[in-house]
C-alpha positions, 0 to 999 in steps of 0.5 A: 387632379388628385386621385383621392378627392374626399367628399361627403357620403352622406349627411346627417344633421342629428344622429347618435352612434346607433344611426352612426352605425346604421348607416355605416352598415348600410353603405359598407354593403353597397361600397368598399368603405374605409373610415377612419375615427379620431376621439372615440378612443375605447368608444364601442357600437351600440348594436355590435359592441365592437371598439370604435378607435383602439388607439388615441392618434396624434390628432387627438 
């Protein structure tokens, strides 16, 4: 049995990067979360302006 068994947090059928955001803000509250992003390279939140992913990743 693996110790790290990724599974869905939550599910949102239609979303934009402000719900994105919400969202993210909301369970980091409640839980240590890490999340990692691919293809938002330069992207930033809407509400904090922060950059989303610094650097393009091999995925991508």
């Amino acid at each position: 049995m693996s110790a790290c068994n990724p599974f869905p947090l939550h599910k949102l059928a239609h979303y934009d990067l402000a719900d994105l955001e919400k969202l993210l803000k909301a369970l980091r509250q409640d839980i240590k979360l890490t999340v990692e992003f691919i293809g938002f390279t330069g992207e930033r939140w809407p509400a904090s302006q922060k950059l989303i992913q610094r650097k393009r990743v091999p995925l991508e």
